[in-house]
DODRENKOL-487689 format. One line per 10 residues: number of its first residue (from 0); for each residue x, y, z of N, C-alpha, C, O, CB. Coordinates in steps of 0.2 Angstrom, whole numbers, always signed. Glycine has a CB too. Example, Ala and Ser with C-alpha at 12.3 -4.5 7.8 and 13.67 -1.06 7.14 Angstrom:
residues 2
0> +66 -28 +39 +62 -22 +39 +66 -16 +39 +71 -17 +42 +57 -22 +45  +64 -11 +35 +68 -5 +36 +64 +0 +39 +67 +6 +40 +70 -3 +29 .
//
This chain:
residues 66
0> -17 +49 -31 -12 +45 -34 -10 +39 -30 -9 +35 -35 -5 +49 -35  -10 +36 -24 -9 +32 -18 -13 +27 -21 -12 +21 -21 -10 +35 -11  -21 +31 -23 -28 +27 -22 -27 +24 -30 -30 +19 -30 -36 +32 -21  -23 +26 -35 -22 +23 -40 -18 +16 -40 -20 +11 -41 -20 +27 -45  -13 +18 -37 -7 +14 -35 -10 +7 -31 -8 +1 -31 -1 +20 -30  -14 +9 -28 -18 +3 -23 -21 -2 -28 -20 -8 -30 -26 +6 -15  -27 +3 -31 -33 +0 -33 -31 -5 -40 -33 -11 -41 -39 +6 -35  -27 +0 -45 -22 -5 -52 -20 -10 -51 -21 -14 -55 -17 -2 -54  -16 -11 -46 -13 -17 -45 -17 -21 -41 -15 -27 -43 -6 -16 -41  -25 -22 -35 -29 -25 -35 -34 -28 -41 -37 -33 -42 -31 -22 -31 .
10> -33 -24 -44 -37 -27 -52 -32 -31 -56 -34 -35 -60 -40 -20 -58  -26 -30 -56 -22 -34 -60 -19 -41 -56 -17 -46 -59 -17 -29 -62  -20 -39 -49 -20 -48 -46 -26 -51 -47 -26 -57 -47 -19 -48 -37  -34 -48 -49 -40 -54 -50 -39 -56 -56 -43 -60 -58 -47 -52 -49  -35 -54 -61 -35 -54 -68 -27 -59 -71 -26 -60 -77 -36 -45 -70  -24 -59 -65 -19 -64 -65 -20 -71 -68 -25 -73 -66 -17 -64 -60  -16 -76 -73 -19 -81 -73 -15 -86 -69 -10 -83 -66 -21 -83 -81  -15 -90 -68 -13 -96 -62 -8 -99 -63 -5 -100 -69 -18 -102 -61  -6 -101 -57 +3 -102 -57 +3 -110 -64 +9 -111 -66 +5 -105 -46  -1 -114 -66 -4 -120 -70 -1 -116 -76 +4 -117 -78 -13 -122 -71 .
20> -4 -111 -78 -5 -106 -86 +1 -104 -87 +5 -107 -91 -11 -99 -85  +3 -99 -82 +11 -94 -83 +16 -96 -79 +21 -94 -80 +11 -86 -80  +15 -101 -75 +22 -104 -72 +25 -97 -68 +21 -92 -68 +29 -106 -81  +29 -96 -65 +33 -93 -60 +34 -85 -62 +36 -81 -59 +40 -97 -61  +31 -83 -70 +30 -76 -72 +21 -74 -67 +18 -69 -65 +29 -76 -83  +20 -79 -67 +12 -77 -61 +13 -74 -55 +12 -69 -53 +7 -83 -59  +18 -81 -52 +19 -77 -46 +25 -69 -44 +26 -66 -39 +21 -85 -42  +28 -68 -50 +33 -64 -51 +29 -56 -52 +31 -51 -50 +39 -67 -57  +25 -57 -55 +20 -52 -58 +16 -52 -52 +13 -47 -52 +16 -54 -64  +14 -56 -47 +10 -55 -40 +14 -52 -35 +11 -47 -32 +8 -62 -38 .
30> +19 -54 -34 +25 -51 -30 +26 -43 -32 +24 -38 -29 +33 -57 -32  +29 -42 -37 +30 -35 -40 +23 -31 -38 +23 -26 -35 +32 -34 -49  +15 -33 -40 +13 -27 -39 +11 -26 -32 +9 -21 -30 +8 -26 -42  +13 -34 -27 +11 -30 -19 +16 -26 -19 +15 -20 -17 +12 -36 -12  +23 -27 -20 +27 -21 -21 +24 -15 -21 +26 -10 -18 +30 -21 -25  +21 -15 -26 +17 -7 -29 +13 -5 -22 +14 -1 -18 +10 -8 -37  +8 -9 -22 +5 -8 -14 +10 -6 -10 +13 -1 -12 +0 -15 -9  +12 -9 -6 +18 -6 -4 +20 +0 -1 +20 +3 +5 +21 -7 -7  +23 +1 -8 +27 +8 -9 +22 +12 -9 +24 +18 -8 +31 +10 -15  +13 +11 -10 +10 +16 -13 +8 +17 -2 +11 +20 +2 +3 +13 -21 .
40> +4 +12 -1 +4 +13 +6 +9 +18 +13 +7 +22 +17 +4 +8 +6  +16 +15 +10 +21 +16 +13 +21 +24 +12 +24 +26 +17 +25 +12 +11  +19 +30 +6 +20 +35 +5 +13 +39 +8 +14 +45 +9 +22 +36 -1  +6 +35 +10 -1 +37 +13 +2 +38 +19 +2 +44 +21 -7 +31 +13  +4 +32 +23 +4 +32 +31 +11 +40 +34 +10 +44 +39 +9 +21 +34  +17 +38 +29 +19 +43 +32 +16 +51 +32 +19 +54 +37 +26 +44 +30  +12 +55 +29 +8 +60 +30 +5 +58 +32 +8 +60 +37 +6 +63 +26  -1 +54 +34 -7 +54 +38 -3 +54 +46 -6 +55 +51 -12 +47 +36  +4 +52 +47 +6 +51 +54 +8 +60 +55 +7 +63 +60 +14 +43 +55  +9 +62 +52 +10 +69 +53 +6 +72 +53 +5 +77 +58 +13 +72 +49 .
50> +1 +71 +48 -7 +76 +51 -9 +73 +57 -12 +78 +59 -14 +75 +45  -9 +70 +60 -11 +65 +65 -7 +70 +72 -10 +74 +75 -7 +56 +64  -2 +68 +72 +1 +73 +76 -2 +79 +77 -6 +79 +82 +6 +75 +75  -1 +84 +72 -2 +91 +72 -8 +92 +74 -9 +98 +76 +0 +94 +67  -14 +88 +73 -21 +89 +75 -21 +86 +80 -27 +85 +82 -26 +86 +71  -17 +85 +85 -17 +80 +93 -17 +88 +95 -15 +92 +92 -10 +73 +97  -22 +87 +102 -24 +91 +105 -14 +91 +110 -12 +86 +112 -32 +88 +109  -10 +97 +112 -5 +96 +114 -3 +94 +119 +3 +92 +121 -3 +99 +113  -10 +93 +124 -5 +89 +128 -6 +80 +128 -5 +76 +132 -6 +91 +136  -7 +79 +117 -6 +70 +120 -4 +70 +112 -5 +65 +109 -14 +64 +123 .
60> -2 +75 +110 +5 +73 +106 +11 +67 +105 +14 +65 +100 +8 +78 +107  +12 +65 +111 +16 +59 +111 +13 +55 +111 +15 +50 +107 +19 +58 +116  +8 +55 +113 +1 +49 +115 +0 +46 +107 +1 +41 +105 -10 +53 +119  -2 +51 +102 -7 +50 +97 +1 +50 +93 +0 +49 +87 -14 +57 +95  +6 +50 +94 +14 +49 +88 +17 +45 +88 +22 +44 +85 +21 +53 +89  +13 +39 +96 +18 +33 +96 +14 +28 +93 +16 +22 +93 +21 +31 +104 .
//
């Protein structure tokens, strides 16, 4: 679901038409889907930082959390 959320909104920025064409709905429609990246990212990194941990060998658990 993350890999949708990334990749949709990168096809829908090449497919954007130019600030000339839509005026200020372009760049508003460009803004909202980095948002989407974003949020979509933002919900990848916090589990991968936890699997991350818990696969650190324990004595560099702090090492591999900071």
């Amino acid at each position: 679901q993350s890999t949708a959320l990334m990749a949709v909104p990168s096809l829908l920025m090449g497919l954007l038409p130019t600030y000339s064409r839509w005026g200020a709905w372009s760049t508003a429609l460009l803004v909202a889907m980095r948002c989407i990246q974003g949020f979509a990212l933002g919900g990848q990194l916090s589990g991968s930082y936890v699997m991350m941990v818990e696969a650190a060998p324990s004595n560099r658990r702090g090492l591999y959390g900071a």
